[in-house]
N, CA, C and O atoms as a MOPAC input file, in Angstrom:
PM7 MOZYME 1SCF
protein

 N     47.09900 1    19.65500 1    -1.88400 1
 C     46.36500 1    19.55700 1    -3.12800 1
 C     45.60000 1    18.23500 1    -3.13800 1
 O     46.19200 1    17.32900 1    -2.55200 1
 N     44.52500 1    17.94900 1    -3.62500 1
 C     43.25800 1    16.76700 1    -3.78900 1
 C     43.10000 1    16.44800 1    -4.99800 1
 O     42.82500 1    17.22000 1    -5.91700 1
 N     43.28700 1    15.15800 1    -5.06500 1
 C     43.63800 1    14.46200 1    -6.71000 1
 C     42.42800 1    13.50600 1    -6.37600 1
 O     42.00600 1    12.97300 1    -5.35000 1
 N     42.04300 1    13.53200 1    -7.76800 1
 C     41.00200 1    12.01300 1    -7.60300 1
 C     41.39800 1    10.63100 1    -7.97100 1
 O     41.96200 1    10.60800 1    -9.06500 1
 N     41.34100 1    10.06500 1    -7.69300 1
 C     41.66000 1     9.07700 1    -8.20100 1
 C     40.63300 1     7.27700 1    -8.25400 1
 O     39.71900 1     6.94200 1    -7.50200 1
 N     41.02000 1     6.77400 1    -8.97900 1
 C     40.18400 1     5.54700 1    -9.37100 1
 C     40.83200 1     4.01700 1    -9.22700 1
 O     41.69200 1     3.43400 1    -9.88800 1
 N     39.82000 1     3.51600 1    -7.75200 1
 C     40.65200 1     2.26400 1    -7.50100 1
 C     39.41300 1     1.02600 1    -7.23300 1
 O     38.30700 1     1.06300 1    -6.69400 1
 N     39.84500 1     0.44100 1    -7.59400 1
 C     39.01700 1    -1.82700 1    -7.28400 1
 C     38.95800 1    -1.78700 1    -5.96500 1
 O     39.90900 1    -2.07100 1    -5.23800 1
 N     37.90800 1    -1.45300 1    -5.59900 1
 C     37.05000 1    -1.77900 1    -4.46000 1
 C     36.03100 1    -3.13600 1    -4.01900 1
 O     34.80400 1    -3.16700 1    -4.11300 1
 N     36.67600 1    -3.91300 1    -3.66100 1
 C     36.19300 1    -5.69100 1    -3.15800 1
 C     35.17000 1    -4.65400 1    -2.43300 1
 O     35.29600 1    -3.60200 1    -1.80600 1
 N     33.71300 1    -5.78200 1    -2.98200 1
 C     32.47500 1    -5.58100 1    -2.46800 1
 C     31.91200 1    -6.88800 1    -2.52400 1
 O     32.09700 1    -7.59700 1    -3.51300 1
 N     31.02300 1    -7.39200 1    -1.23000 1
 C     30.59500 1    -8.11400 1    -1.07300 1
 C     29.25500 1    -8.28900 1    -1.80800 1
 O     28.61500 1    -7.25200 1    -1.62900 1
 N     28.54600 1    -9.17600 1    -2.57200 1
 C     27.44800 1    -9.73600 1    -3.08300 1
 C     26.79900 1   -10.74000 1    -3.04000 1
 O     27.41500 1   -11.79100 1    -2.86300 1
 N     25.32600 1   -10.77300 1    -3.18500 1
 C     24.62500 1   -11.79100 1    -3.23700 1
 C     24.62800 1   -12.01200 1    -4.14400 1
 O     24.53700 1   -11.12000 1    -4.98700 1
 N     24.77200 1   -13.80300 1    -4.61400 1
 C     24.80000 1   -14.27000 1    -5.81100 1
 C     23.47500 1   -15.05400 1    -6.01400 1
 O     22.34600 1   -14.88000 1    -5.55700 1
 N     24.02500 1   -16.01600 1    -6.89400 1
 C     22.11300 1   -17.01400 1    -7.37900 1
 C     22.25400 1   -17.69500 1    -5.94300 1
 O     23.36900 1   -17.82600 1    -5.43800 1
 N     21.24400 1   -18.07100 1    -5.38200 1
 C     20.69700 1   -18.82600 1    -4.59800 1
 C     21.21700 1   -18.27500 1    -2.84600 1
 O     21.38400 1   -18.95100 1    -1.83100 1
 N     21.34600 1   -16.89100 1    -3.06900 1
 C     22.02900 1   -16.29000 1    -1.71400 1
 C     23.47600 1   -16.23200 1    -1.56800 1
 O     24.15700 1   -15.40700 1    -0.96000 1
 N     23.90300 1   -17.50300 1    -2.39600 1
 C     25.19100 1   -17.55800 1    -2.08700 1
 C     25.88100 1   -16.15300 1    -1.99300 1
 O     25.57400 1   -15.23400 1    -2.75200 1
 N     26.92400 1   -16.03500 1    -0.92200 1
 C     28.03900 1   -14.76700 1    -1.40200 1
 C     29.30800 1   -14.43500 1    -2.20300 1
 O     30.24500 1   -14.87000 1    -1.53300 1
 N     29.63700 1   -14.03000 1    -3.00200 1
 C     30.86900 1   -13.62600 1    -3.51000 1
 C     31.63100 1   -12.28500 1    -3.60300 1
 O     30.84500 1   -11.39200 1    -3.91700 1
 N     32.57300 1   -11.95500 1    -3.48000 1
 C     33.35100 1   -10.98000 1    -3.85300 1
 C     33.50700 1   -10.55200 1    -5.03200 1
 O     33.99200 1   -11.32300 1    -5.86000 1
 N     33.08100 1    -9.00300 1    -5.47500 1
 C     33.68200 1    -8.63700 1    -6.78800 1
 C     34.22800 1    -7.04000 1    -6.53600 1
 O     34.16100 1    -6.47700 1    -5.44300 1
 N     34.54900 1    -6.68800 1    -7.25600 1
 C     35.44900 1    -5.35600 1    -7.59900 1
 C     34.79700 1    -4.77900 1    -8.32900 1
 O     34.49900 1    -5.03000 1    -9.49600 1
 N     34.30900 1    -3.26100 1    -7.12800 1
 C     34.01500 1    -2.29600 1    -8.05500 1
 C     34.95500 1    -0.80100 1    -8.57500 1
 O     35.62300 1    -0.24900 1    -7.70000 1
 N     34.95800 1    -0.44800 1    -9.42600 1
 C     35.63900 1     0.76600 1    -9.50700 1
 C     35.16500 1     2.09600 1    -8.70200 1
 O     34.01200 1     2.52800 1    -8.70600 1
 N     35.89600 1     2.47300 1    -8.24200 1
 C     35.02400 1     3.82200 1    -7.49300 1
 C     36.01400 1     4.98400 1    -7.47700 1
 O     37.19100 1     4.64500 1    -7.34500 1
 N     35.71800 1     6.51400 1    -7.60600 1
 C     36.34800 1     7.36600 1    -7.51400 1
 C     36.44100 1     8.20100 1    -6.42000 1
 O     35.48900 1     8.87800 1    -6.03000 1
 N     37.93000 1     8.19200 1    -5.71300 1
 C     38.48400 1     9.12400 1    -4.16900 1
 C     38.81300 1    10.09300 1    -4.52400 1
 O     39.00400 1    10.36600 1    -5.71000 1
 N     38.95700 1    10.83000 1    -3.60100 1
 C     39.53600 1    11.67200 1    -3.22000 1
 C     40.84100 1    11.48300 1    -2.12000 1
 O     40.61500 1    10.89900 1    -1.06000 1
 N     42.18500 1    11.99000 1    -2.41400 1
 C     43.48800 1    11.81500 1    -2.28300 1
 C     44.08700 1    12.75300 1    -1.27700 1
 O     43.09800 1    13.24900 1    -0.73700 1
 N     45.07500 1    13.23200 1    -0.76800 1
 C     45.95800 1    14.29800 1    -0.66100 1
 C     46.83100 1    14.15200 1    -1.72600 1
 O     46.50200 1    13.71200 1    -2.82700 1
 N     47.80400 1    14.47200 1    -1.44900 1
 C     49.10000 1    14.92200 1    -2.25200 1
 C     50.35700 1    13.85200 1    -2.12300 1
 O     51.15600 1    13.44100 1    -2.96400 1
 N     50.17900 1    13.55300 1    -0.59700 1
 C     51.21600 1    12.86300 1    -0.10700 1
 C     50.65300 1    11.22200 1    -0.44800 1
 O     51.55100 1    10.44400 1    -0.77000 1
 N     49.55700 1    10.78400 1    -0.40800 1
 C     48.75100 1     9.52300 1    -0.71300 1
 C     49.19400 1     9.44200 1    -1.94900 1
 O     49.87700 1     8.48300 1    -2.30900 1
 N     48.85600 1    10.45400 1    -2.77400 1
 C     48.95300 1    10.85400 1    -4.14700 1
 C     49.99500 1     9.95500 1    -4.75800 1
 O     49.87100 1     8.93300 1    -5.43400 1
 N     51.30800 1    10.76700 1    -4.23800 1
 C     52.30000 1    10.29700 1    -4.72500 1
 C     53.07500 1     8.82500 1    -4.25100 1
 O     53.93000 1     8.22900 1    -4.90600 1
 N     52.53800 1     8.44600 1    -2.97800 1
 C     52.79400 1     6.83000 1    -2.75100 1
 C     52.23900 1     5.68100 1    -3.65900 1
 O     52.67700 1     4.63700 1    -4.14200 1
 N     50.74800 1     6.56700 1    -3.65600 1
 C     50.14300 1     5.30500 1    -4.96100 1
 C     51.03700 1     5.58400 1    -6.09500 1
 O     51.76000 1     4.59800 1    -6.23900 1
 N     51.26100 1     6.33900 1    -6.81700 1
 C     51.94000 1     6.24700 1    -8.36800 1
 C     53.26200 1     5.59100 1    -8.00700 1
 O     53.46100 1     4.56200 1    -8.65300 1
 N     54.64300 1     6.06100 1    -6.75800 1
 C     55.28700 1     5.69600 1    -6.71100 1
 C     55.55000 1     4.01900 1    -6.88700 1
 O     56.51600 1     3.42300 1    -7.36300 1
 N     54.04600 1     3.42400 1    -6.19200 1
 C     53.49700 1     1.94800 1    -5.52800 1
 C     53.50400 1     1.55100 1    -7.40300 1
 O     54.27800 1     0.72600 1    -7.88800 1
 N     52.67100 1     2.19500 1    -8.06200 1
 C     52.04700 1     1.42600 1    -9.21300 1
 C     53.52300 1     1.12900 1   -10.37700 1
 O     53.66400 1     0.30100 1   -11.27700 1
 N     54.54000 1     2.32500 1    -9.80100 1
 C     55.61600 1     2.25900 1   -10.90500 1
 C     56.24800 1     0.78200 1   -10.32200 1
 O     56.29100 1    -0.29600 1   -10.91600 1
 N     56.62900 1     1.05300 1    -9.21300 1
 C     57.27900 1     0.06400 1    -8.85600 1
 C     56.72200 1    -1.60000 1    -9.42600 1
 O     57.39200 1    -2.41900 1   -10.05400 1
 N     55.61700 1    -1.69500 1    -9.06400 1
 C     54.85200 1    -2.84400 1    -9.78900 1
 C     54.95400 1    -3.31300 1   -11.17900 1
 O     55.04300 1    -4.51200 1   -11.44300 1
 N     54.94200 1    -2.36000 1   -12.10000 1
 C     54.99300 1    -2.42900 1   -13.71600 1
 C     56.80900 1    -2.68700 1   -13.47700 1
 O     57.23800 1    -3.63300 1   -14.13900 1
 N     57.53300 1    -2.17400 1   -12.88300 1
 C     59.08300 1    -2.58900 1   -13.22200 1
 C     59.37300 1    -3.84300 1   -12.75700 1
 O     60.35600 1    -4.36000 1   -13.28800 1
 N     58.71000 1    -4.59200 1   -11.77800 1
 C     58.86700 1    -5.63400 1   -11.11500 1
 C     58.30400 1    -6.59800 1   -11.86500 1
 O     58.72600 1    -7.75400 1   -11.81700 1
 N     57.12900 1    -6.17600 1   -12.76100 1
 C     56.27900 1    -7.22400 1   -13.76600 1
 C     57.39000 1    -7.12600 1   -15.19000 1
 O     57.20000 1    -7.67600 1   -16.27500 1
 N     58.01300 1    -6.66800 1   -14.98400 1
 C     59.28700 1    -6.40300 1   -16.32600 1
 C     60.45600 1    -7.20400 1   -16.39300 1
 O     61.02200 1    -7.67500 1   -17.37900 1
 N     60.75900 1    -7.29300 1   -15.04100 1
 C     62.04800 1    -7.88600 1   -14.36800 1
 C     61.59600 1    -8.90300 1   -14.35600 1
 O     62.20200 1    -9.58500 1   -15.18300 1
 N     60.56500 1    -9.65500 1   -13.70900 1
 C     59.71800 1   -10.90300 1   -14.27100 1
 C     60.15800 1   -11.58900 1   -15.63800 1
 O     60.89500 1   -12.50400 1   -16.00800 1
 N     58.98500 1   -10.29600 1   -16.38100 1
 C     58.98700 1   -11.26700 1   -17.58400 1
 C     60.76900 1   -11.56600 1   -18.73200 1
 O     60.86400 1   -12.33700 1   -19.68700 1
 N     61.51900 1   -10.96100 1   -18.35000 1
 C     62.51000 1   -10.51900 1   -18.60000 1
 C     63.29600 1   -11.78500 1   -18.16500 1
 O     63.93500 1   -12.43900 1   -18.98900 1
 N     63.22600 1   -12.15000 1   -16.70600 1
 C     63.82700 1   -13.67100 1   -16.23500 1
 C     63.05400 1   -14.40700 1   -17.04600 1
 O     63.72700 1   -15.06300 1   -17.84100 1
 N     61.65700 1   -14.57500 1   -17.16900 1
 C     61.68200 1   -16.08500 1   -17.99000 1
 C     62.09300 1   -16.41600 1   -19.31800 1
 O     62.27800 1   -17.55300 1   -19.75200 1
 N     62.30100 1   -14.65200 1   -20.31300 1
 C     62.42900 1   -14.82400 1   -21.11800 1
 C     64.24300 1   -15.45400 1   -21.79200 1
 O     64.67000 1   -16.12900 1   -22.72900 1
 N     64.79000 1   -14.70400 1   -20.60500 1
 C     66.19300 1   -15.69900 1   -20.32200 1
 C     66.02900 1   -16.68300 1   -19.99100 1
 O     66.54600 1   -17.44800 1   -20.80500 1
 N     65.56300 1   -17.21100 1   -19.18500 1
 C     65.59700 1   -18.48700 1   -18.93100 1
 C     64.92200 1   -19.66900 1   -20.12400 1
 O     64.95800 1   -20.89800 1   -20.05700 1
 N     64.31200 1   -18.77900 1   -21.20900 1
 C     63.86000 1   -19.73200 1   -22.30800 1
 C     65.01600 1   -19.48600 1   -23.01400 1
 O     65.60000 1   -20.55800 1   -23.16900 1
 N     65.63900 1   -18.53600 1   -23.53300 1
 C     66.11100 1   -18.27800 1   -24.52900 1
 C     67.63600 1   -19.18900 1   -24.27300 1
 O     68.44800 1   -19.45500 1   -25.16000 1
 N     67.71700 1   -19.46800 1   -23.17700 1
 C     69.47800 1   -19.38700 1   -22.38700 1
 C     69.25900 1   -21.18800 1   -22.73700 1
 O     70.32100 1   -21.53500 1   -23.25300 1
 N     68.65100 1   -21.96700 1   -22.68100 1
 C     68.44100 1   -23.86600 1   -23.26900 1
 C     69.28600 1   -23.73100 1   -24.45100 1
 O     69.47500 1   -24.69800 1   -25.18800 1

């Protein structure tokens, strides 16, 4: 099965005076099934790890 999906794609640019920089564009793929489910698995994992985070500092304020 083919899911689309929408990810930050670093693209290179010319800026003022030539200079170059990096920015992020959004762009929409095309997936399998098995990709599919590594990215969501990938993104959960991330949001629980940004939890467990904020969760230590908030012990670590509260615990003084």
């Amino acid at each position: 099965m083919k899911h689309r999906v929408r990810v930050r794609v670093p693209v290179e640019r010319r800026g003022l005076f030539g200079r170059r920089k990096i920015v992020y564009e959004e762009r929409t793929i095309v997936v399998d099934g098995r990709t599919y489910r590594r990215m969501q698995r990938a993104q959960k994992d991330k949001e629980f790890d940004d939890f467990l985070d904020e969760m230590e500092i908030m012990d670590a304020i509260f615990d003084d």
